[in-house]
C-alpha positions as CSV (number, residue, x, y, z in Angstrom):
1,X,72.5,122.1,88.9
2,X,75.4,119.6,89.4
3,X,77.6,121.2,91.9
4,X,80.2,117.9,91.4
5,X,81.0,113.9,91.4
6,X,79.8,112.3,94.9
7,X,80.0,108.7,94.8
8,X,81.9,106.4,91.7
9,X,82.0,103.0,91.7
10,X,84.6,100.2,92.0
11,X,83.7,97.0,90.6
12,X,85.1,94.2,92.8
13,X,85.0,90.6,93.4
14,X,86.5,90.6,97.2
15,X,84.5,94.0,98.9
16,X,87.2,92.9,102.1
17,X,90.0,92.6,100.0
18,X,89.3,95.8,98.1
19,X,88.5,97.7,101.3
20,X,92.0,96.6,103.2
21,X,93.6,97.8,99.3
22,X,92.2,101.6,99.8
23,X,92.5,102.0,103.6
24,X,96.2,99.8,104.0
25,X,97.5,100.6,101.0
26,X,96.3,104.1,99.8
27,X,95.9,105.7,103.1
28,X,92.0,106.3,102.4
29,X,89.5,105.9,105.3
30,X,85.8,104.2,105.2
31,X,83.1,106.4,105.2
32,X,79.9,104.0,105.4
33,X,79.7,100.2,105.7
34,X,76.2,99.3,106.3
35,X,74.2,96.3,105.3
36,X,70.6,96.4,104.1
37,X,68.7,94.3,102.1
38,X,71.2,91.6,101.7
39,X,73.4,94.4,100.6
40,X,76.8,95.8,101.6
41,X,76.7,99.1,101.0
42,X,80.8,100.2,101.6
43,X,82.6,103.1,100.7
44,X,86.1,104.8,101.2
45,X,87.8,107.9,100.4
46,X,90.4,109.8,100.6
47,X,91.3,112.0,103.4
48,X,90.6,115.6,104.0
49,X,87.9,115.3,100.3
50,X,84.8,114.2,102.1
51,X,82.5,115.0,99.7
52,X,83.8,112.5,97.4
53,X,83.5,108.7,97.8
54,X,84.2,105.5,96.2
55,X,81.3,102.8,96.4
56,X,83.3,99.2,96.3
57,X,80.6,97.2,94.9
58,X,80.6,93.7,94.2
59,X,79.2,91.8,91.0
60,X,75.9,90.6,93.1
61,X,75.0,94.4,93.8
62,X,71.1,94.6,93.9
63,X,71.0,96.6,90.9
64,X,72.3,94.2,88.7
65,X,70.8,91.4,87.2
66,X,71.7,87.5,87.0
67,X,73.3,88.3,83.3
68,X,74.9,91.8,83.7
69,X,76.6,89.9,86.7
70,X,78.1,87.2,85.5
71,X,79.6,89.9,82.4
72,X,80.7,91.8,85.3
73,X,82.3,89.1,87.0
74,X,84.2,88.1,83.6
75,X,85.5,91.5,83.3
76,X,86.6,92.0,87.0
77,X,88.7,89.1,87.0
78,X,90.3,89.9,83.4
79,X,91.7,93.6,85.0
80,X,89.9,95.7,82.0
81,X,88.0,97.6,84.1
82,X,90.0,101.0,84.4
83,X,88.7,103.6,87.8
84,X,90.0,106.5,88.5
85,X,92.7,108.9,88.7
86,X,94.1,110.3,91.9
87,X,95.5,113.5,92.2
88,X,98.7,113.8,94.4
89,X,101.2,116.7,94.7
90,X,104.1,114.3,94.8
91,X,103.8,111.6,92.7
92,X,107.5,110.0,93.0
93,X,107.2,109.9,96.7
94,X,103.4,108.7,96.8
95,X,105.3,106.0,94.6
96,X,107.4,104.7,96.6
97,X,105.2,104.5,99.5
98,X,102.5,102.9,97.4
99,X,105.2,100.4,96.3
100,X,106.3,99.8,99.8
101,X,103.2,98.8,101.0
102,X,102.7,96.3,97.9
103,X,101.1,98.3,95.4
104,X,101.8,96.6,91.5
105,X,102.1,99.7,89.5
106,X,102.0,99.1,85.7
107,X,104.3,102.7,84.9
108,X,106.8,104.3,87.5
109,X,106.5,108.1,87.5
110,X,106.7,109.3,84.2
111,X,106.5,113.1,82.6
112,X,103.3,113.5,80.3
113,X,101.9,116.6,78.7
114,X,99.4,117.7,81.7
115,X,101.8,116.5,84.2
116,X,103.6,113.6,85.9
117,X,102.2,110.2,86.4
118,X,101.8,106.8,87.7
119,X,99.6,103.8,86.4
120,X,99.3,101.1,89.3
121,X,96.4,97.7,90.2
122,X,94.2,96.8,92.8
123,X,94.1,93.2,93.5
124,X,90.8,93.5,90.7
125,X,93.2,93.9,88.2
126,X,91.7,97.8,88.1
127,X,93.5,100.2,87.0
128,X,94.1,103.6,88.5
129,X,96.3,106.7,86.9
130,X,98.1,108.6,90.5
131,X,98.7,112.2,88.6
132,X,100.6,115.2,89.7
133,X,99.1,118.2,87.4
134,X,100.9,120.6,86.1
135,X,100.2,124.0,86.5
136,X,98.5,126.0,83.7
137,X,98.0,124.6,80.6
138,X,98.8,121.3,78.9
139,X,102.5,121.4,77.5
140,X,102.9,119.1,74.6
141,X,106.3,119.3,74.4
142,X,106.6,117.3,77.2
143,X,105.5,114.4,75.1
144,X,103.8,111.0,75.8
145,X,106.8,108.5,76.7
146,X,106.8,105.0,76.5
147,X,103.9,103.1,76.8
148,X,102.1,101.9,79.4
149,X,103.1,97.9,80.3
150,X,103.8,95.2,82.8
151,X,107.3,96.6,83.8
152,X,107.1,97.7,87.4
């Protein structure tokens, strides 16, 4: 039986640059950076949830082939690749910490129907949601707001 997520992937051209991102930027911490095979095998997560990971894998990973890289590549460097989304029980503040350490966020802090929330970039061009949930159920009253753009 699945008991929960363990590892999810982050596609990245620069496994350095992406690594500095999570650890400088978001606070996370490296959990395993070994090489085998040819093969950087890097992770980070966030701190105090151990049993979840993010693998920071690069477009020459050993399970892709030739093709599938090159599209991988393509797609990394266009920023269409969307991640994740972090849970935080202050998102304004985690927002302008994030910002003063140089995170691009696409949306400031906004209210939404399951909560209040963030969009922000890694140097990919990834995109990550940074979510403070409500409590209980949805509430669509709340509404949607503006869409999300380049105005941060």
């Amino acid at each position: 039986m699945i008991k929960g997520l363990g590892i999810a992937a982050v596609w990245t051209l620069d496994q350095e640059r992406t690594m500095a991102f999570f650890t400088q930027k978001l606070g996370f911490e490296v959990r395993n950076d070994i090489t085998f095979g040819g093969v950087r095998r890097l992770t980070v997560g966030a701190k105090g949830q151990p049993e979840v990971e993010l693998a920071l894998l690069g477009p020459g990973h050993d399970s892709v082939d030739a093709e599938s890289a090159r599209a991988l590549r393509t797609l990394i460097s266009g920023g269409v690749l969307g991640a994740a989304g972090f849970r935080t029980d202050d998102c304004f503040g985690d927002y302008e910490t994030f910002r003063e350490r140089g995170v691009r966020f696409l949306q400031e802090p906004r209210e939404r129907p399951w909560g209040i929330e963030a969009i922000f970039r890694d140097e990919d061009g990834n995109w990550y949601a940074l979510t403070e949930r409500l409590s209980g159920d949805l509430d669509p009253a709340r509404g949607w707001g503006d869409v999300v753009g380049e105005s941060c």
